[in-house]
BAFI-3210 file (N, C-alpha, C; in Angstrom, 3 decimals, decimal comma, padded with zeros to 6 digits):
// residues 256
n [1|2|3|4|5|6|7|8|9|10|11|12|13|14|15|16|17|18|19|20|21|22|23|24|25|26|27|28|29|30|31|32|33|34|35|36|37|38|39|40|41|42|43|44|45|46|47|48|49|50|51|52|53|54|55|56|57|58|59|60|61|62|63|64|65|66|67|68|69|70|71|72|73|74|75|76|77|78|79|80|81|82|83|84|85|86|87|88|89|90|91|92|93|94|95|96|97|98|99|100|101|102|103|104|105|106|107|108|109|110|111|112|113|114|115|116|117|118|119|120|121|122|123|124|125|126|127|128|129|130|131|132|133|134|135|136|137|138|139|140|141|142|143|144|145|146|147|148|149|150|151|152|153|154|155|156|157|158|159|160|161|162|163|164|165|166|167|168|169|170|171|172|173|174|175|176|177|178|179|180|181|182|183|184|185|186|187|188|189|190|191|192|193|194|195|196|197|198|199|200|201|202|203|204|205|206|207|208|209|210|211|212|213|214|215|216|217|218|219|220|221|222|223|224|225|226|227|228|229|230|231|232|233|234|235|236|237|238|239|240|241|242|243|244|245|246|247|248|249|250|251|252|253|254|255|256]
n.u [041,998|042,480|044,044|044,316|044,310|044,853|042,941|039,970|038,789|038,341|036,734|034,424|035,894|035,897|032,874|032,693|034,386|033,237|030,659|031,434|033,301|036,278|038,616|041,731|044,375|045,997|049,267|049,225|048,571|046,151|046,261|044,865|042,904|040,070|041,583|042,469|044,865|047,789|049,441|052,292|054,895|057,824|057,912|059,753|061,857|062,437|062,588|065,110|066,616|066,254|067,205|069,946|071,025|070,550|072,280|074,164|075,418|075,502|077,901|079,520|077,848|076,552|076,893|077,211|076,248|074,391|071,387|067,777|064,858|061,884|058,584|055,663|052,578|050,461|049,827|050,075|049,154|049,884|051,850|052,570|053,914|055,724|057,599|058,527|060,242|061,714|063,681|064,040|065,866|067,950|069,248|069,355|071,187|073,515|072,814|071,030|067,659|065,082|061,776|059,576|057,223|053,564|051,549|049,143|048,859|048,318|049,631|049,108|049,335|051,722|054,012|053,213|053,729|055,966|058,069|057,466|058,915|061,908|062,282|062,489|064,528|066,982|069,097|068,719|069,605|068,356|065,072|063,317|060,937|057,640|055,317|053,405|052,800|054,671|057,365|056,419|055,293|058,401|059,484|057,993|057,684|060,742|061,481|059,787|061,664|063,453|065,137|068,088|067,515|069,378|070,351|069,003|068,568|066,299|064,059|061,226|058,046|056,419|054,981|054,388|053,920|054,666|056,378|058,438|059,498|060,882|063,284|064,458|067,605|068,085|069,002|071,314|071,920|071,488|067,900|065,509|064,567|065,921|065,734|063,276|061,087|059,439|056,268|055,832|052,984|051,209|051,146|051,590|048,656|047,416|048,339|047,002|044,699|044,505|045,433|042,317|041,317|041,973|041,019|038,327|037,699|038,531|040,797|043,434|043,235|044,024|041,561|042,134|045,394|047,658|049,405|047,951|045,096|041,713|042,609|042,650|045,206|046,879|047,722|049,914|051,899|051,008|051,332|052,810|055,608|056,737|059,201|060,486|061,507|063,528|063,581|065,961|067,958|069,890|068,652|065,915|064,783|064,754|063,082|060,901|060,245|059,454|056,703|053,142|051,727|049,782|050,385|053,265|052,523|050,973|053,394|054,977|053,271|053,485|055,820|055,609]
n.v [137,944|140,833|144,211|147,571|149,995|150,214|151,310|150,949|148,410|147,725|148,393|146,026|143,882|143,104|143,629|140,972|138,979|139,410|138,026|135,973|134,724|133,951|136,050|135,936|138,376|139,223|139,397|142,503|143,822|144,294|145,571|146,828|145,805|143,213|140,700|137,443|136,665|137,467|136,847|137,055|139,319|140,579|143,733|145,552|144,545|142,953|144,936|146,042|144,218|143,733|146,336|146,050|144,228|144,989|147,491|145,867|145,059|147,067|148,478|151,144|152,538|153,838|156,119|159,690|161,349|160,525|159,990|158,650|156,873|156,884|154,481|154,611|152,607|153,576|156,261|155,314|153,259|149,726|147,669|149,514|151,744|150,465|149,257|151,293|152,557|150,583|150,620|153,209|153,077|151,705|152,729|155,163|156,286|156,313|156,978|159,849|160,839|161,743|163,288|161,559|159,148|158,506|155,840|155,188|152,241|152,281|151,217|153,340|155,687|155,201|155,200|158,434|159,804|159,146|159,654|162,280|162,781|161,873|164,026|166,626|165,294|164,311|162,989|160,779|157,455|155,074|153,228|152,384|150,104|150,195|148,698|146,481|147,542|149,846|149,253|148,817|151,074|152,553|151,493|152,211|154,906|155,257|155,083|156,156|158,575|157,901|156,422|153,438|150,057|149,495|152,054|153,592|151,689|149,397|148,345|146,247|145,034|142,346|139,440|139,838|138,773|140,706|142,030|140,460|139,460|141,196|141,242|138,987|138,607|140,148|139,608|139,154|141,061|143,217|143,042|145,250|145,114|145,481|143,320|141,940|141,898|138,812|137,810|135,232|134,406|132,049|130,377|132,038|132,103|129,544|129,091|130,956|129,396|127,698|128,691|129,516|127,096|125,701|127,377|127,512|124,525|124,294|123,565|125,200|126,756|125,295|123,867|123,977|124,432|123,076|124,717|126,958|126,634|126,329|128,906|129,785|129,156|130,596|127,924|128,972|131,580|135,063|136,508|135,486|135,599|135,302|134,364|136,470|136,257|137,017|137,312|138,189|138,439|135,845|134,017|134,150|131,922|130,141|130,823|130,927|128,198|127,615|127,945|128,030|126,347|128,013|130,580|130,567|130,655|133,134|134,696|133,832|135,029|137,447|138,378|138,082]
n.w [086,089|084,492|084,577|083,328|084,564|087,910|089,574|088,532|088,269|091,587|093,255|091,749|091,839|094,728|094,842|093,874|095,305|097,915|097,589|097,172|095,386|094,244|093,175|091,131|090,036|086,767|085,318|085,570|089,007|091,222|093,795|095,954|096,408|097,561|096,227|095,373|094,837|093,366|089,924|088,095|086,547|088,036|087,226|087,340|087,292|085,644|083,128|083,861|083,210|080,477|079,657|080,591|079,345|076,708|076,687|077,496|074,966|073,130|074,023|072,844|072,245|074,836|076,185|078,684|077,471|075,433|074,344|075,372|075,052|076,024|075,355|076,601|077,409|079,046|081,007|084,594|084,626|086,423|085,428|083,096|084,553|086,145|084,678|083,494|084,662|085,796|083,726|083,797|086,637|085,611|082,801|083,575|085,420|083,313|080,888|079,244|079,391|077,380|077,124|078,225|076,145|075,396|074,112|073,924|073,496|070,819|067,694|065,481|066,900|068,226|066,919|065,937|068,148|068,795|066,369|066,565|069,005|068,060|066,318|067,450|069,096|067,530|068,195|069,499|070,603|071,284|071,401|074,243|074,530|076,341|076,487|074,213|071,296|071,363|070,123|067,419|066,751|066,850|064,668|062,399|062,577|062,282|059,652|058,186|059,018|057,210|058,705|059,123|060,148|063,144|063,373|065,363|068,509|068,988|072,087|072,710|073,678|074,944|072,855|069,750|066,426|064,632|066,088|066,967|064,768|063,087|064,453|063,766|061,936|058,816|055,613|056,367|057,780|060,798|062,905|062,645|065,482|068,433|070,663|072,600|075,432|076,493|078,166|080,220|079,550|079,202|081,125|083,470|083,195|083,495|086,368|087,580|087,125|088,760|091,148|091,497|091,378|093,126|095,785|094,909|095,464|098,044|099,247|098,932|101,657|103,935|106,399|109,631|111,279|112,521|114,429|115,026|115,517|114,696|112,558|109,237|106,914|104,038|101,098|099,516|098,343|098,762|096,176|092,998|091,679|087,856|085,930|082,890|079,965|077,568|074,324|071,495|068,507|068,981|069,849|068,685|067,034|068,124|070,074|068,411|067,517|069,535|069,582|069,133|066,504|064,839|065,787|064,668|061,909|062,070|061,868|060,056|058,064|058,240|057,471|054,449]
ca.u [041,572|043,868|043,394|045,431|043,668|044,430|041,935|039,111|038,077|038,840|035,218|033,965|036,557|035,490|032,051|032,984|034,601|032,278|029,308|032,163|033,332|037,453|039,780|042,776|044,928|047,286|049,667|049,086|048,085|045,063|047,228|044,212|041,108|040,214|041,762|042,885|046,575|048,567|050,389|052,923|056,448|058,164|058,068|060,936|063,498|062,149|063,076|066,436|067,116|066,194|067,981|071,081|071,214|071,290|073,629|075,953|075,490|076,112|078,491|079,973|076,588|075,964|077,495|076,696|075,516|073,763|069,694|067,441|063,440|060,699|057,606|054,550|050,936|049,852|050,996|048,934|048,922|050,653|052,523|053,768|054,516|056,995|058,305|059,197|060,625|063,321|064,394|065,365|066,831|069,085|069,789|069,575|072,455|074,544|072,856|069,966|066,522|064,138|060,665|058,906|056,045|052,539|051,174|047,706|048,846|048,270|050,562|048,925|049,773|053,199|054,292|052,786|054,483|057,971|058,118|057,754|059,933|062,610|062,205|062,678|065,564|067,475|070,695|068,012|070,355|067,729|063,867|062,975|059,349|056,999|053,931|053,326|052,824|055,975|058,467|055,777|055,383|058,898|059,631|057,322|058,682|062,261|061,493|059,403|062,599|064,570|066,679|068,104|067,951|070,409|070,758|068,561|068,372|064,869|063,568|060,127|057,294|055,352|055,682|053,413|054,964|055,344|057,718|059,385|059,994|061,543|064,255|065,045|068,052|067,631|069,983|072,189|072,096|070,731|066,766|064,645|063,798|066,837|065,424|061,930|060,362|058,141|055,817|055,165|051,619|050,160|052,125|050,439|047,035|047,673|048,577|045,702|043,630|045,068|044,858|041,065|040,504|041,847|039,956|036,832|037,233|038,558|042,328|044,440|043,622|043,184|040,342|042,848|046,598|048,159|049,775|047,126|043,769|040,907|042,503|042,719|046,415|046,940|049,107|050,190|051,547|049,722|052,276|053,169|056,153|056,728|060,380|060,416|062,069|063,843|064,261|067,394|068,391|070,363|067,470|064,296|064,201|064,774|061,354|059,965|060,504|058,413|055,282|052,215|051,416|049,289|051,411|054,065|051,754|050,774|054,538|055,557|052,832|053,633|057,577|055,155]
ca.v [139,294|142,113|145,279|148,326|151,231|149,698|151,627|150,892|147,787|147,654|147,485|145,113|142,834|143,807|142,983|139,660|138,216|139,313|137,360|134,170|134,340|134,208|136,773|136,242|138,813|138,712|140,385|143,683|143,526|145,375|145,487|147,516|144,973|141,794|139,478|136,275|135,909|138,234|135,881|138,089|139,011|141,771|143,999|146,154|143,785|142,928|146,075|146,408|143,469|144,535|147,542|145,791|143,330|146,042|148,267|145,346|144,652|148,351|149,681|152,090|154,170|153,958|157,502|160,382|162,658|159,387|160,088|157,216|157,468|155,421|154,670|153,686|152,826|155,022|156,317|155,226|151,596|149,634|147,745|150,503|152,453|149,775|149,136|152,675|152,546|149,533|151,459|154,592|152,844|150,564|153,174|157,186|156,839|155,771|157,812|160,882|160,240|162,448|163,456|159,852|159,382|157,788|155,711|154,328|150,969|152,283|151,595|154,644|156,639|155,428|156,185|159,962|160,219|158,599|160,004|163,652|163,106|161,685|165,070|167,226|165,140|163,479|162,322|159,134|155,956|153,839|153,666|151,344|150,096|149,365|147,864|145,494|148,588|150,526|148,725|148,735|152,433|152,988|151,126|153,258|156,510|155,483|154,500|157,676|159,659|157,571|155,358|152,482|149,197|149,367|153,722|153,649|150,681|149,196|147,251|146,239|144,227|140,896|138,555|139,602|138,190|141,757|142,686|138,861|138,844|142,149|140,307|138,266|138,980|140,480|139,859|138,969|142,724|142,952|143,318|146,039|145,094|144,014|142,732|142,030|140,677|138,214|137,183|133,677|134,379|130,780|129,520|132,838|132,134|128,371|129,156|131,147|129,173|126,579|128,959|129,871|125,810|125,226|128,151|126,991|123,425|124,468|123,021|126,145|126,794|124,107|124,861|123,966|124,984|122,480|125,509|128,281|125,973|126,947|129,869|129,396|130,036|130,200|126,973|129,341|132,986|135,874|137,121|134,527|135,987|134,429|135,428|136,574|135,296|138,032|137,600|138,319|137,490|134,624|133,349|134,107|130,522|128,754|130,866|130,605|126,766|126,665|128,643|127,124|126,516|129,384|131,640|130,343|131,370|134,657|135,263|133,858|136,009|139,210|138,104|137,989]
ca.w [085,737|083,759|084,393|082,813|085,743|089,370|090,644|088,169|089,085|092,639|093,480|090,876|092,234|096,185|095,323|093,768|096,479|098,947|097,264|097,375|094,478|094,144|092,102|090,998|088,744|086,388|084,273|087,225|089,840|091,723|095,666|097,147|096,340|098,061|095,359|096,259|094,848|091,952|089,373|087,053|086,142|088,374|085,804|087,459|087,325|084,049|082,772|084,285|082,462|078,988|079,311|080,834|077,838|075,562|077,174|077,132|073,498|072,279|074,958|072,529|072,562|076,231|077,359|079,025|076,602|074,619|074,301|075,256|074,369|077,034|075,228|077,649|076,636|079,381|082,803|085,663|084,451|087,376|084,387|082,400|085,262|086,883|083,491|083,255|086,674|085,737|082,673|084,737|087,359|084,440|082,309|083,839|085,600|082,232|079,588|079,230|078,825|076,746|078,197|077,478|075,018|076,004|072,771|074,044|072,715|069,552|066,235|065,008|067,998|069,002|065,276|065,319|069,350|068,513|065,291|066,956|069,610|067,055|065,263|068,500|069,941|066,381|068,769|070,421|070,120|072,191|072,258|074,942|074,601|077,265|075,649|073,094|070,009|071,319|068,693|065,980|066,188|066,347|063,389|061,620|062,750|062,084|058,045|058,015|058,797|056,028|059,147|059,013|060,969|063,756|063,425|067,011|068,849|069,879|072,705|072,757|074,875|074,761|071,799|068,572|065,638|064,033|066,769|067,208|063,322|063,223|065,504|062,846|060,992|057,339|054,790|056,981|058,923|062,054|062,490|063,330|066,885|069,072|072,002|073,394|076,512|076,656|079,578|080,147|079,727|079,535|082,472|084,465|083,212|084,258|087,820|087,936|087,050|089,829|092,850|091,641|091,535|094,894|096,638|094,972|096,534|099,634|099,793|099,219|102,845|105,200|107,487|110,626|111,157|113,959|115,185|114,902|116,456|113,365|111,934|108,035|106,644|102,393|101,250|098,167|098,549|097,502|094,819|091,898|090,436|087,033|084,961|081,998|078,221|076,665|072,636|071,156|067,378|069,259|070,072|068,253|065,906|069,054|070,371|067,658|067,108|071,053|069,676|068,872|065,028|064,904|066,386|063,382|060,618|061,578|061,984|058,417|057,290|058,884|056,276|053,348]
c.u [042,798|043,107|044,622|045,297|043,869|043,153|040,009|038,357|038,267|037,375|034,358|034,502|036,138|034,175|031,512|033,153|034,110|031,108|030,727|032,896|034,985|038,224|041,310|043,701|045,886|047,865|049,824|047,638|046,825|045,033|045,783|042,522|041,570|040,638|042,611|044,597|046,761|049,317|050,735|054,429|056,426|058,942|058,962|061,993|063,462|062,941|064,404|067,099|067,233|067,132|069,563|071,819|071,782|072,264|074,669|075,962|075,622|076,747|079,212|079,089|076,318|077,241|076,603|075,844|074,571|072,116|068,754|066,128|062,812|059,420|056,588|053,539|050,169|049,903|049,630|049,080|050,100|051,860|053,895|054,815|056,146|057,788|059,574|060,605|062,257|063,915|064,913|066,223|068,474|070,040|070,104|070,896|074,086|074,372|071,744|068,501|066,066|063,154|059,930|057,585|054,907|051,665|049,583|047,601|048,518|048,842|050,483|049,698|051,246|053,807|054,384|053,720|056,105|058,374|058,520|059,096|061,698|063,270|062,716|064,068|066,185|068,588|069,745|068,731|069,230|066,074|063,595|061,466|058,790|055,743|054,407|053,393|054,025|056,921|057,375|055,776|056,898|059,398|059,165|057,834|060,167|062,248|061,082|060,859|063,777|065,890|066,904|068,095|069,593|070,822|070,623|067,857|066,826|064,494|061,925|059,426|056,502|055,747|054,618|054,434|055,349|056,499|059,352|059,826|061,097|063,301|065,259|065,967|067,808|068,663|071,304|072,886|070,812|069,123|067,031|064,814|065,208|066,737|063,620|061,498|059,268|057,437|055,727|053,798|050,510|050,358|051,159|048,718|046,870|047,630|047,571|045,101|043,878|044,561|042,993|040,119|040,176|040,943|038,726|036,432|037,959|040,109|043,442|044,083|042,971|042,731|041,221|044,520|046,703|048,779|048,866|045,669|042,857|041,221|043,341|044,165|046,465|048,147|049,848|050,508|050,970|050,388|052,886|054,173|056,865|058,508|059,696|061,305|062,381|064,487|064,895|067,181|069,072|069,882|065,948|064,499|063,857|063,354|060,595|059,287|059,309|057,074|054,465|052,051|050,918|050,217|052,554|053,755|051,566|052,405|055,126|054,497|052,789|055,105|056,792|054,369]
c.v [140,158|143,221|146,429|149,920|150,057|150,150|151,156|150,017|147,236|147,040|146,403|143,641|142,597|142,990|141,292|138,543|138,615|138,223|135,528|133,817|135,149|135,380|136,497|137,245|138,437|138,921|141,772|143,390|144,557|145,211|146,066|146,820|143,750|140,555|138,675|136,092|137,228|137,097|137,022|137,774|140,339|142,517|145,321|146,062|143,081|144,023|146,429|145,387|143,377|145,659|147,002|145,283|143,965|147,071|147,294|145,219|145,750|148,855|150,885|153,254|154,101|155,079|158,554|161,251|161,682|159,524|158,727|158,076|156,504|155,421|153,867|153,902|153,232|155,148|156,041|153,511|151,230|149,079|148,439|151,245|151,665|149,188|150,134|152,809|151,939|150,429|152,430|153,793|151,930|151,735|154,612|157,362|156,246|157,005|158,952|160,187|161,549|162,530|161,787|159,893|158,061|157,345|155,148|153,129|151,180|152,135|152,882|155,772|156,678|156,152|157,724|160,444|160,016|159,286|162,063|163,585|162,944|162,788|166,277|166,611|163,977|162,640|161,563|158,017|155,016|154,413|152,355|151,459|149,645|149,023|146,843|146,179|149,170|150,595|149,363|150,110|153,164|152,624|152,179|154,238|156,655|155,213|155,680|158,496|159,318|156,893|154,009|151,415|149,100|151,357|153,826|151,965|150,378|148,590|147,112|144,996|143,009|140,291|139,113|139,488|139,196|142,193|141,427|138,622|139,824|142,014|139,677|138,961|139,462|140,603|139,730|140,621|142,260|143,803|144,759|146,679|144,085|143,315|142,701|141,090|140,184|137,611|135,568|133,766|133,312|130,346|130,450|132,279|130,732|128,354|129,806|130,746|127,529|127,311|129,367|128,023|125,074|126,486|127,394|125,456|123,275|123,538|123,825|126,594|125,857|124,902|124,547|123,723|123,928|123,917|127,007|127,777|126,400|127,688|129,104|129,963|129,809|129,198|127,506|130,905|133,734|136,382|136,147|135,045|134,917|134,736|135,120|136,218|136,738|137,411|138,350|137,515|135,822|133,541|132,943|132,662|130,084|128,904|130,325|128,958|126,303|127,050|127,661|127,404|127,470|130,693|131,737|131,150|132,594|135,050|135,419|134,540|137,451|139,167|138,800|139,574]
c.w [085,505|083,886|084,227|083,884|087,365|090,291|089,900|088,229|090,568|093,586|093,064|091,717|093,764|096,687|095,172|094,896|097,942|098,674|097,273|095,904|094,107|092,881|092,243|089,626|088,586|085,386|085,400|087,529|090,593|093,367|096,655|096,773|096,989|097,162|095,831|095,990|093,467|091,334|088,342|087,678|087,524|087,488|086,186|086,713|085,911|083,260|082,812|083,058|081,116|078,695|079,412|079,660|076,662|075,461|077,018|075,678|072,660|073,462|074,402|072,571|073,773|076,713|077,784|078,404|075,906|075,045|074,111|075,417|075,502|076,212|075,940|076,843|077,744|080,723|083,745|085,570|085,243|086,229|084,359|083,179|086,142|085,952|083,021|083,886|086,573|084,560|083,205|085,544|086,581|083,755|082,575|084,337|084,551|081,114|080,067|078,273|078,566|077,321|077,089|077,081|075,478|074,317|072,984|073,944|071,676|068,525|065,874|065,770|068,280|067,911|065,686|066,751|068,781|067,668|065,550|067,847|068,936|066,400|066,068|068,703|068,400|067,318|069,739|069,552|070,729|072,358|072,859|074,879|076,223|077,245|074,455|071,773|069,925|070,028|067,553|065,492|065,830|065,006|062,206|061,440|061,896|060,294|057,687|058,021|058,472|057,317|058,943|059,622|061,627|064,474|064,978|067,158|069,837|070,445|072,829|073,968|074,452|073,155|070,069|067,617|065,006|064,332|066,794|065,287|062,929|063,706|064,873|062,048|059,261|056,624|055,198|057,779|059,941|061,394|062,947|064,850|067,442|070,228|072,157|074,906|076,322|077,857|079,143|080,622|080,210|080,510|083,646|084,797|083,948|085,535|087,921|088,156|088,558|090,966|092,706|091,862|092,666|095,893|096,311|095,732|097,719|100,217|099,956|100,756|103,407|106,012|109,000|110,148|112,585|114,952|115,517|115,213|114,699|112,449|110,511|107,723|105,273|102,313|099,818|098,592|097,320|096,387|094,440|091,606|089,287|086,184|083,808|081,030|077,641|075,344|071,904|069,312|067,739|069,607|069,460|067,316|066,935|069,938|069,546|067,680|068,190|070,567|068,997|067,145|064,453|064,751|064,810|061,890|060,532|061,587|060,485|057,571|057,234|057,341|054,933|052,876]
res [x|x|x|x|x|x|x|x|x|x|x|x|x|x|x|x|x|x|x|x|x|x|x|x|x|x|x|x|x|x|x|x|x|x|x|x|x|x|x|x|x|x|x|x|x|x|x|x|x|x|x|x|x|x|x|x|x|x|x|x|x|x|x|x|x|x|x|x|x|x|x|x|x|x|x|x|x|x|x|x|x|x|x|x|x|x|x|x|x|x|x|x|x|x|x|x|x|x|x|x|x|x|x|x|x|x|x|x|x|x|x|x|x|x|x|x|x|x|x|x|x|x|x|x|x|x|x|x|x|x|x|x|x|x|x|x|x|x|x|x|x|x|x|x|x|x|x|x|x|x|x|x|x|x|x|x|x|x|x|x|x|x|x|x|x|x|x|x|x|x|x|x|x|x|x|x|x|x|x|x|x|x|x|x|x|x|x|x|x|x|x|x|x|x|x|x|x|x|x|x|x|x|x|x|x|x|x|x|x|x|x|x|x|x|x|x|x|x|x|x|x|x|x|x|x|x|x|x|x|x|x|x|x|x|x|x|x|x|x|x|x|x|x|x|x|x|x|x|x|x|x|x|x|x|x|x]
***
């Protein structure tokens, strides 16, 4: 289970595993319901790491006075919010951040947000995304106000081939999009689907503990964390090359 509100299904999940019937999330987490295990990235230290990457790879724009942009798809989400979180702690005390822009996950939206704040604050060397749309909208924005690949540097979230193609060199100039994270999504959903197989037949906890007489102990802790794959031009073929056929196509058709 994914959920983008921690608090919204809290009960849903509550009355699930009261009637016997296991939760596990994943992607964020929902800390204040009875669910059986969290599997995800720590999407702090995630963050730190995106930002670090790119701070080392332009250290001439990383100063004090240097304007950096956050775009979230919407505050409250445990996510975005600890996304946010690693980006200040990486980059505030290096450069200045702008008041940060909330896109819904929308293309449409991040565009019409980025695009303003852009217009308000012109001296942004850096928009760091924290969704999957982030990049896409700034892309948009930044063509809208006639820039060029490379002018402001963009990090973005999760893998869609719009953002992962972007990545790709052009013409031999750098892309678009110079960085993204990607979760190891399938690997999550996988382990999921492992601790929901062993609860259901009764081996993730043995029903006796030699040292504890009956009492049940989990043979799995409750927090999965998974790392994350950050894409880099130095890298994206060699992602690419891992993705599934699918995945390939819509990418070489996003080119076209």
């Amino acid at each position: 289970m994914f959920s983008t509100d921690p608090a919204a299904l809290v009960q849903t999940v509550n009355k699930a595993v009261d009637k016997g019937i296991p939760v596990v999330t994943v992607f964020a987490d929902l800390p204040a319901s009875k669910r059986l295990a969290y599997v995800g990235a720590n999407q702090v230290e995630s963050a730190r790491a995106v930002a670090r990457l790119t701070m080392a790879d332009y250290p001439d724009r990383v100063k004090a006075n240097t304007k950096a942009l956050i775009a979230l798809g919407k505050i409250g989400a445990e996510d975005q919010d600890d996304r946010r979180k690693g980006f200040e702690l990486e980059v505030g005390p290096k450069m200045r951040f702008v008041e940060p822009v909330v896109d819904d996950y929308s293309p449409v939206k991040a565009t019409e947000v980025i695009r303003a704040a852009l217009t308000r604050n012109p001296e942004i060397k850096f928009i760091l995304g924290c969704d999957s749309q982030s990049a896409v909208g700034a892309i948009a924005a930044l063509k809208e106000l006639g820039k060029k690949p490379g002018d402001v540097i963009i990090t973005g979230w999760d893998s869609e081939s719009v953002v992962v193609n972007e990545i790709r060199p052009n013409a031999g100039k750098e892309g678009w999009v110079h960085a993204t994270a990607v979760l190891y999504s399938r690997y999550m959903v996988e382990t999921a689907f492992s601790l929901l197989e062993s609860a259901h037949f009764g081996y993730m906890s043995p029903s006796t503990a030699p040292s504890q007489g009956s009492m049940k102990r989990l043979a799995a802790p409750e927090k999965i964390e998974i790392p994350i794959r950050i894409v880099t031009a130095q890298n994206v073929e060699d992602f690419l090359a891992g993705q599934e056929p699918a995945t390939q196509a819509d990418t070489q058709k996003s080119k076209n």
